[in-house]
N, C-alpha and C positions, 0 to 999 in steps of 0.2 A: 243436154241431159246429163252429160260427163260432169259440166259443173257443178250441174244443183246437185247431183248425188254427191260429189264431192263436200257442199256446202252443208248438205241435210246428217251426212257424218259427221264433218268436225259438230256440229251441235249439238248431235246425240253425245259425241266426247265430252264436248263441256258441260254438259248437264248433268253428265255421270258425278259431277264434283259440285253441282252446285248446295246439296244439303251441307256438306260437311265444310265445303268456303263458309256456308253460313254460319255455320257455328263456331268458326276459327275469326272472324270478322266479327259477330257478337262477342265474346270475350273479349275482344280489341277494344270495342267502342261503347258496349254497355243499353245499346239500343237498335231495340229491333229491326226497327226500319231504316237505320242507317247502315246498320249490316247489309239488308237487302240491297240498299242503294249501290254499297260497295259494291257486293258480289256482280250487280249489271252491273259496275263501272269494269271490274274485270274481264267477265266476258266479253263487253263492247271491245277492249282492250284489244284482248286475248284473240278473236276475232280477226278485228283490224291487221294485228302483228304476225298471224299462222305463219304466212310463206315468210319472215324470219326467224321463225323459232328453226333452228339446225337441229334438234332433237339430243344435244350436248348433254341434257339429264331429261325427266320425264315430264310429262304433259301437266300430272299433277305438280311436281316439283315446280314448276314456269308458272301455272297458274297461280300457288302460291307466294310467289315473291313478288308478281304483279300484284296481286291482291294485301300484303303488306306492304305494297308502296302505297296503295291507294289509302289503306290505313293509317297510315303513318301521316301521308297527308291531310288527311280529315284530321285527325289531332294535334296539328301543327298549332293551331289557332290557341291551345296550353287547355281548352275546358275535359275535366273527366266527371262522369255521371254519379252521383250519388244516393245512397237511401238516407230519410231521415234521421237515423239515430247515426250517420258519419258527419250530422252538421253542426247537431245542437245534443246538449242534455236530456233524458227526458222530461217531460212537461207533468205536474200533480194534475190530476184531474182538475182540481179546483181552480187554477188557474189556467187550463188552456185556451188555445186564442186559435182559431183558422187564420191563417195565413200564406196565400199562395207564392210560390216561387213559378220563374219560367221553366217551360216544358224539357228543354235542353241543361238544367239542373241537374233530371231524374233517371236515375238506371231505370229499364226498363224491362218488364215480361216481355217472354217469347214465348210460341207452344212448341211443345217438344218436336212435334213433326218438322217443323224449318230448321231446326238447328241442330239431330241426332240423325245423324249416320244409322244406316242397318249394318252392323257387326257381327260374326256369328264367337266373338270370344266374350264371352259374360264378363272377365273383368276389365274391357274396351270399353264395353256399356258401362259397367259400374263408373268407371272414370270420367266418361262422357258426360252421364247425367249428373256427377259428384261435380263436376267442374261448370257446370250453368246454372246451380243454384244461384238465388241471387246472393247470399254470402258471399260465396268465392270470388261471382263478378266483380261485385262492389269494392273488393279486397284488392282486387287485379288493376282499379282503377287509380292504386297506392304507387303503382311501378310507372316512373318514364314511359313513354312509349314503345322504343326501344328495346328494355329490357323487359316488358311485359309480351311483347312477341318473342322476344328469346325464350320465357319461361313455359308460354303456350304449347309454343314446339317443340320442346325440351320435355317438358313434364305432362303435357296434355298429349299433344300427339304423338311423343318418344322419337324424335327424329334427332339424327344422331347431333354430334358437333360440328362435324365438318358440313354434313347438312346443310346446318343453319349458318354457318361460315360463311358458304357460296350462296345462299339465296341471302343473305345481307351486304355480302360484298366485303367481309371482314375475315379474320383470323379467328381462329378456333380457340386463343388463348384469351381472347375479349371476348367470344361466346361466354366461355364456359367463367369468368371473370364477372360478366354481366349476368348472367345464371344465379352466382352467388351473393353478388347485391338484392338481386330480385328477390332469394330466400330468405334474404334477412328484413328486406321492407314488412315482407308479407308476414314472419315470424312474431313482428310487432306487432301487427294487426291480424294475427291471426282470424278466420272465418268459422262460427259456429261450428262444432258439426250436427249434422242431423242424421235421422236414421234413413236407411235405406229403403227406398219406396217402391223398385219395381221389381218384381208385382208388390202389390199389398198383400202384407200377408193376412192372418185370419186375425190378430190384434190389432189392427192399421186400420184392415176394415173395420172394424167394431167402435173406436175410436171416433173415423169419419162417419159413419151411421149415425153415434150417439152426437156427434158437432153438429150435424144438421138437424136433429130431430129438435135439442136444447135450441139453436140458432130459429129455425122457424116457430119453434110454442117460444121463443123468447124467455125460457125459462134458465134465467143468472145463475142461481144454484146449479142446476145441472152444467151448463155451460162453465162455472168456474173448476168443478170440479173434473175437467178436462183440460186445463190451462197450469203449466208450470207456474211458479211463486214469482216467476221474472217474465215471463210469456211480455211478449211485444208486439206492439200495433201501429202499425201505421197509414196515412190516407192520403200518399202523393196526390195531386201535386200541394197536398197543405204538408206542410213541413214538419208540423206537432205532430211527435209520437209519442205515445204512454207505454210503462212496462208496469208489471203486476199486475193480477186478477185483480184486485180490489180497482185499480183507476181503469181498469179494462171494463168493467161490470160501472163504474161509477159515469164513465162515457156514454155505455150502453143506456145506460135507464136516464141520462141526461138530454145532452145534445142530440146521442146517438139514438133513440129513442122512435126516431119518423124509422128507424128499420123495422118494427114491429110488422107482421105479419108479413116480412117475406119468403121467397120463396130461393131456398137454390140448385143450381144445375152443375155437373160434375163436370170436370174439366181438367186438363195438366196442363202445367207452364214451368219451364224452368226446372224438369227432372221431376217437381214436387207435386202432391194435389193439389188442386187448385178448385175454386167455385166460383162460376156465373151465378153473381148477385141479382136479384129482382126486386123490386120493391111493387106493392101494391099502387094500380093508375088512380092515377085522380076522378076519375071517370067509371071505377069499379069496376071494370070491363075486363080485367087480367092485371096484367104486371109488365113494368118496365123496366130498361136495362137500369142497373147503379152502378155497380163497383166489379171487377175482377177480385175473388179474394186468391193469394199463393199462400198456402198454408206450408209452416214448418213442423215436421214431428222429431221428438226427441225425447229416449228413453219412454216410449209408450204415451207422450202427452203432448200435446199442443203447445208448442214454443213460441210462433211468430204466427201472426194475421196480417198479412200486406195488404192491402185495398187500394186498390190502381183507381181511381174514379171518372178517369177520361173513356169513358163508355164508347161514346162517338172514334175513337180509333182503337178500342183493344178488342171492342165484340166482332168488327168485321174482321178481323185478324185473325181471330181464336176461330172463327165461321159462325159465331153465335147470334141468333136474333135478338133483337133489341128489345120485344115485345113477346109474352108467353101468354 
C-alpha cells in the first residue's frame, strides 16, 4: 500500500505540470499532437528516472529539461512546421490551383485548454495566449532549435539565465548570446499582431456575430465588409493562400462556393476564436464536419481565416462532433 500511495503521488505531481509542458513543447514543435507525444515521452521518462532525481533544483525545473531534450530530439531530423503564406507568395484568385503538401509540413491548431496554464496574473494570461497564436508559432519555427527553447524560457516563461544555463548544460553568456540571435531572427520575421481576445469584449463580440450571420446567408457584401483590405486565408493541408477581400469573396463565390448554407459552431484554438465549420450532408439530414476555421482580429476587423481541413483529427481533438 506504501508503494502505490507513493506511486499515485508522484503522478498527481506530474500531472500538476502536464498542461503547461504542453504548451512549452507546442511552441517547440508547432504540432499539437507531437507536443502531446513529447509530454508522455517526459513523463514516461520522468517516472522511470524519480528515484534519481536528488531534488538538486525543483520537480518542475527536471521535468523541463527532460522535456527539452525530448524536443530537441524530435527536431533533430532539421523539419520546422509552416503556414502557407511562409512558403509561397500569395495566389490571384484567378489562378489558384489546390495543391497538397504532407501533414508534417503544417504548423498546427491546439485548443486552448491543452496548452494554457490556469494563472491568477492577468498579464501571465495575456503572454500565454499572445505566444500560441499561430503567428508567433510560425515565427518561433525561424529559430534553431536551440535558441528557440532559450527564447521560450526567457521571454515566454521569464525564467531566468542561469536557469536556462543549468537546464541546457551551458553558460549564461551563451544563454543570453543565443537570446539575442533569436531576437533578431524573429525581428526579421516579425509575427502580426492581433488584438487581444479574452474575453471578447462587446466589439469582438459584435464582429463575430456579424462573421457568422454574413458566413451562413453567404452574404460577400456583408462578409467583406468585415475583412481588412489584406485579410488572409488559408486551407492547409493545400498550400494556396489568397490575401484581400476581393480574391477572398472571389474564392468564395467560386471554388469556394459548395460552402453555401453552412453552418458554424464557436470554438477557441490557439488563444483566438475560432469555428467548427459544417457543411450541409449530402443526404439533407444535418451537416458534416469541414474545416476548423482560427480566425485573426485586428483593429476591430477580421485579418486572417485559417481553415485546417483535416476534420478526421482536429474535431476529435477540439471534442467536436463530426455531424450536427
Amino acid at each position: 500500500m506504501t508503494d502505490l500511495a507513493t506511486q499515485e503521488d508522484l503522478d498527481s505531481r506530474l500531472e500538476r505540470y502536464r498542461t503547461e509542458l504542453t504548451g512549452y513543447c507546442y511552441r517547440m514543435l508547432g504540432s499539437a499532437f507531437e507536443a502531446e507525444d513529447a509530454v508522455q515521452d517526459t513523463m514516461v521518462r520522468a517516472w522511470r528516472a524519480h528515484e534519481k532525481f536528488e531534488g538538486r533544483s525543483s520537480l518542475r525545473s527536471w521535468l523541463y529539461r527532460i522535456a527539452t531534450n525530448v524536443c530537441l530530439d524530435m527536431l533533430s531530423a532539421g523539419n520546422r512546421r509552416a503556414r502557407p503564406m511562409d512558403l509561397s507568395a500569395a495566389t490571384p484568385v484567378a489562378e489558384a490551383r489546390l495543391t497538397t503538401r504532407p501533414e508534417l509540413t503544417w504548423l498546427e491548431p491546439v485548443p486552448d485548454g491543452r496548452v494554457l496554464a490556469s494563472v491568477a496574473d492577468p498579464a501571465e494570461t495575456a503572454v500565454e495566449r499572445e505566444t500560441i497564436r499561430l503567428a508567433f508559432v510560425a515565427a518561433l519555427q525561424h529559430l534553431p532549435p536551440k535558441q528557440r527553447a532559450v527564447l521560450i524560457l526567457r521571454e515566454v516563461l521569464a525564467w531566468k539565465a542561469a536557469e536556462v544555463a543549468e537546464l541546457l548544460g551551458t553558460t549564461v553568456a551563451s544563454v543570453n548570446s543565443a537570446l539575442q540571435r533569436a531576437r533578431a531572427t524573429l525581428a526579421e520575421s516579425a509575427p502580426a499582431t492581433t488584438d487581444a481576445t479574452d474575453p471578447l469584449d462587446a466589439e469582438q463580440q459584435a464582429l463575430l456575430e456579424r462573421y457568422v450571420a454574413a458566413f451562413e446567408s453567404y452574404d460577400m457584401e456583408a462578409l467583406t465588409a468585415l475583412l481588412h483590405d489584406d485579410a488572409k486565408f488559408s486551407m492547409p493541408p493545400y498550400d494556396l493562400w489568397l490575401q484581400g477581400h476581393d480574391d477572398i469573396v472571389g474564392w468564395m463565390l467560386g471554388v469556394g462556393a459548395v460552402c453555401r448554407g453552412s453552418k458554424l459552431v464557436r470554438t477557441t484554438a490557439n488563444g483566438q476564436p475560432a469555428f467548427a465549420h459544417y457543411h450541409p450532408s449530402d443526404d439533407g439530414t444535418g451537416y458534416t464536419a469541414w474545416s476548423l476555421q482560427v480566425i485573426e482580429v485586428r483593429d476591430g476587423r477580421i485579418a486572417g481565416i485559417d481553415n485546417f481541413l483535416d476534420t478526421e483529427r482536429w474535431f476529435p481533438l477540439f471534442d467536436l462532433p463530426r455531424r450536427l
